[in-house]
N, C-alpha and C positions, 0 to 999 in steps of 0.2 A: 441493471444499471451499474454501471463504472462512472465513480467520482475518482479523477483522474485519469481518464480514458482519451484525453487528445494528445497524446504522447507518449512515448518510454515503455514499457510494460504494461502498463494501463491500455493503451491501443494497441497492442500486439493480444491483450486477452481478447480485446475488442473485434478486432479481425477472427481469430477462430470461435467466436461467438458465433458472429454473422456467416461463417461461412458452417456451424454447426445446424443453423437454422434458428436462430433463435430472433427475436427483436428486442434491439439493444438501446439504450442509452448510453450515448457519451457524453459526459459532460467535465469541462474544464474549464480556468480562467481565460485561456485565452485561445477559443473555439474557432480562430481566425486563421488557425496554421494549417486546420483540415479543409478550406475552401476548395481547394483545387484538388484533395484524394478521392481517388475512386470509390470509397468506402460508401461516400455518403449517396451513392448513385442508389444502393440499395433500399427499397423500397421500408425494408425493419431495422434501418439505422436513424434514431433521431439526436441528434446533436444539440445542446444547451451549453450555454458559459451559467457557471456556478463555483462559487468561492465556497469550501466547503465551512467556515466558519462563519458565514453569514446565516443563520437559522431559516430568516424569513425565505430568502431566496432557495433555499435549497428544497424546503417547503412548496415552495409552487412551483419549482420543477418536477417534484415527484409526483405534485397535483398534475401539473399537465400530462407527465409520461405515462401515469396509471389511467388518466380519464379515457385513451387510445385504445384500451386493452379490455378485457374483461381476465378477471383474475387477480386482480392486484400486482403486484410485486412478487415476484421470486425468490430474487439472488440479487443480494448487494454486493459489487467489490467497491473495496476503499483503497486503489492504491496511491492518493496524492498524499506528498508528502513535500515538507519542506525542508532545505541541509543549508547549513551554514558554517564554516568553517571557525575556528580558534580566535580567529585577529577576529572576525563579524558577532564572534558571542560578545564581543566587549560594546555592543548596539543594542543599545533599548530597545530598537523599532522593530531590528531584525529579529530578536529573540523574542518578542510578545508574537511576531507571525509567526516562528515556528512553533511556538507553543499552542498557539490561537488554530492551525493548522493542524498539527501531528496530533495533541492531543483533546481541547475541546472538537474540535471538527469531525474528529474519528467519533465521539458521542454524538452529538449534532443528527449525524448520519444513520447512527445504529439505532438511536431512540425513534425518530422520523419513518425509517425505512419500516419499523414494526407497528407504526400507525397503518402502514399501506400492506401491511398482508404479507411482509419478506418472511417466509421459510427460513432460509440461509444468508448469515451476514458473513463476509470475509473480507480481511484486513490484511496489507503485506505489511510485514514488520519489515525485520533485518536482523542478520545475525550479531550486527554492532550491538543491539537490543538484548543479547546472554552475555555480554561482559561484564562481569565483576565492578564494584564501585572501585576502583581503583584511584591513585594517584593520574589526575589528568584525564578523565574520562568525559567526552564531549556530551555538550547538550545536546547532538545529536544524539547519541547512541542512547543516551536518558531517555530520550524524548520514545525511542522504537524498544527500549524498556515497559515504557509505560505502555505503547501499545499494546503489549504483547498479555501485560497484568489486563489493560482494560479488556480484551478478549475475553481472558479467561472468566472475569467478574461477569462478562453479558454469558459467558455459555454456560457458568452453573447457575445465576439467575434464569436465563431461557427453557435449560434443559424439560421442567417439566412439561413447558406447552409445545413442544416440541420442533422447537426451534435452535438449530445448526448455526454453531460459530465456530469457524475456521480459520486459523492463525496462520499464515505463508510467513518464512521465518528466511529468507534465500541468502545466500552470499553475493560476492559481485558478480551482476549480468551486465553483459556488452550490449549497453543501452545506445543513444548519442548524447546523455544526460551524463553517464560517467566518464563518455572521452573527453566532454568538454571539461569536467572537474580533471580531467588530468590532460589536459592539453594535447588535446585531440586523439590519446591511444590509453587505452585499460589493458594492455596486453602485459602491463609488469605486475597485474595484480594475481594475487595467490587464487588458484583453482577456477579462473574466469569463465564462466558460463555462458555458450550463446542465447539470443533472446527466442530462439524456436526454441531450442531446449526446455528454457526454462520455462514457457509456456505451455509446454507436455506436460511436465513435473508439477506445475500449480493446478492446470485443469483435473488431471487426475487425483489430486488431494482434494479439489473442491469437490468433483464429484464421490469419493470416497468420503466425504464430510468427515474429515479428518479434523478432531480437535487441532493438533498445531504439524504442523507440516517444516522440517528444516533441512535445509540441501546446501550444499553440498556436504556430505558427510564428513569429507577430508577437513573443511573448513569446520564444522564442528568442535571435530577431534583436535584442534589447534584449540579453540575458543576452550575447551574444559579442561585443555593443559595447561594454557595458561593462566585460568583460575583456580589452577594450584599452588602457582608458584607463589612463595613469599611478597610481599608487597614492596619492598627495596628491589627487586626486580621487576617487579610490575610496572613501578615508579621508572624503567630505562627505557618502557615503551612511549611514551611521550617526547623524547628524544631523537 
């Protein structure tokens, strides 16, 4: 199952799933965008709208997807997530959905999906999610902070019953969700990753059940340079 699977990286894991062999759930808020893709021709693709911060609903989707199957539940991925920019954090309404999103919903998911027999739970963070508390630091990047803590909290509580939590930790991928955030091109962003690429990179960490998984390297190595520097320089990245 992929909660956030009708769009962006979320259906591109989705696509080499189904083309893996596997039978998939996708599910997203707005399940209206995949009516006409081929995907859903496949007999082990089932598609569901689901708001990941709604408990009840998320609940009877997994009731339905599991009731199809024998085995329960495998493998969760969690890649929805919600971004708001600087001028939008100053919105109540906006910033209780990305909270109510990024970080109750990521629980919601992980608590639920181990009702149904899930082995392996994985969440994409973001590399925004290692940056230092600095001067100016978005409630996004807090927000894929938090993720990345609530990870580790499910895989040392999981680990003894033997249940995998995988942390995807990526830099920017050329999504059509990031060209839109930048007006219609990511090509000026630092170390831009295709989305076949990065769907290599995360399959492979999922199946290596990799505690936390972060790529691009180079972007790393930028992120733990700059959480050396002094904080009055820190403070010129907001600028």
């Amino acid at each position: 199952m992929i909660i956030g699977g009708t769009s962006g990286i979320g259906l591109a894991l989705g696509r080499y799933y189904v083309g893996a062999g596997a039978e998939v759930a996708l599910c997203g808020r707005d399940p209206a965008r995949l009516v006409s893709d081929p995907l859903l021709s496949h007999q082990r693709v089932q598609l569901y709208r689901v708001d990941i911060s709604e408990r009840m609903m998320l609940s009877q989707v997994m009731t339905q997807f599991t009731s199809q199957r024998t085995g329960g539940l495998d493998l969760l991925i969690v890649t929805a997530g919600h971004y708001i920019d600087a001028e939008q954090a100053q919105e109540n309404e906006r910033v209780d959905a990305l909270l109510a999103t990024n970080i109750r919903g990521l629980c919601n998911a992980f608590d639920l999906a181990l009702t149904f027999g899930a082995r392996q739970l994985v969440a994409v963070a973001s590399i925004a999610g290692l940056l230092p508390d600095y001067p100016g630091l978005s409630l996004y990047a807090a927000s894929k902070r938090a993720t990345i803590a609530i990870c580790d909290a499910y895989r040392i509580g999981l680990s003894p019953r033997g249940v995998a939590v995988t942390t995807l930790v990526p830099g920017y991928i050329d999504t059509q969700r990031l060209r839109e955030l930048n007006f219609g091109s990511a090509a000026h962003k630092p170390f831009l990753q295709h989305e076949d690429r990065a769907v290599q990179l995360m399959v492979a960490a999922i199946q290596r059940k990799s505690p936390r998984y972060i790529f691009p390297w180079q972007l790393h190595l930028m992120v733990k340079i700059f959480s050396l520097l002094p904080r009055w320089l820190q403070r010129l990245r907001q600028r």
